[in-house]
C-alpha positions, 0 to 999 in steps of 0.5 A: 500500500506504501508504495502505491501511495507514491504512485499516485502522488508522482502521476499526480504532480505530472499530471499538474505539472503537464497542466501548468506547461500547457498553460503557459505554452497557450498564451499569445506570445506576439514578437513586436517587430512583427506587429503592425499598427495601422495609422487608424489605430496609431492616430487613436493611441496619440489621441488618448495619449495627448489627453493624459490616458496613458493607460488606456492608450496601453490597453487599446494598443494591447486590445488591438495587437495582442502585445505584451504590455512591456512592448506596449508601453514602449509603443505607447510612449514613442507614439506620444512623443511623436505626438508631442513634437508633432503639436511644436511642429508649426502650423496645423491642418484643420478639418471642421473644428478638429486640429488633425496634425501639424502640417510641419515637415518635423512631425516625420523626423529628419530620415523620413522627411528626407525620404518623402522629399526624395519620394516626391521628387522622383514623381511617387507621390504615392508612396509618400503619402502612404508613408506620411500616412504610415509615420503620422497617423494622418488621414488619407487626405490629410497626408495627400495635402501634406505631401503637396505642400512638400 
């Protein structure tokens, strides 16, 4: 009987620890360079970012996108700073009473403004507007706008 006893409690806790392995295994593990965040998405972070609600720009971007929320928080901070310098930019676009975004070249920083630049001269005002739209959160025709005035 003594030893049918230490039967049952090793398949036991094999069986817990079987359990507890497969718990964790089925949690969604999302790589952040893998995650893309479409500009809709972004612009509503950067919203709720300049309105003080950090965390609730965690949990929508988290909601969205699966990350964890270390990977989160970074986001969530680089979209705001991106939104703060994006308000000290210069003069803005306006759509009804809403201020959309600073019409300023800063807003893409000097590597990708570079590239827009570089976009338009070559004739590929597409590309530039996607990747204005990309950078900024911006609206399609936001960022058309912004792009003819480069």
């Amino acid at each position: 009987m003594d030893i049918w006893f230490w039967v049952v409690v090793i398949i036991g806790a094999a069986l817990i620890a079987l359990i507890i392995v497969g718990t964790r295994s089925a949690r969604s593990r999302v790589d952040p360079t893998q995650v893309s965040i479409d500009a809709a998405l972004a612009g509503r972070v950067r919203e709720r970012y300049a309105a003080g609600d950090k965390l609730g720009a965690v949990k929508m971007l988290r909601e969205a996108t699966g990350l964890g929320l270390a990977d989160a928080v970074r986001i969530v901070d680089k979209l705001g700073a991106s939104a703060k310098s994006a308000g000290k930019a210069g003069p803005s676009l306006v759509k009804g009473d809403a201020v959309i975004e600073s019409a300023g070249p800063s807003i893409l920083g000097p590597d990708n403004e570079a590239e827009v630049r570089a976009l338009v001269a070559d004739g590929n005002k597409i590309a530039a507007i996607k990747l204005v739209r990309t950078v900024t959160g911006m609206g399609l025709k936001e960022a058309k706008d912004f792009v003819d005035r480069i």
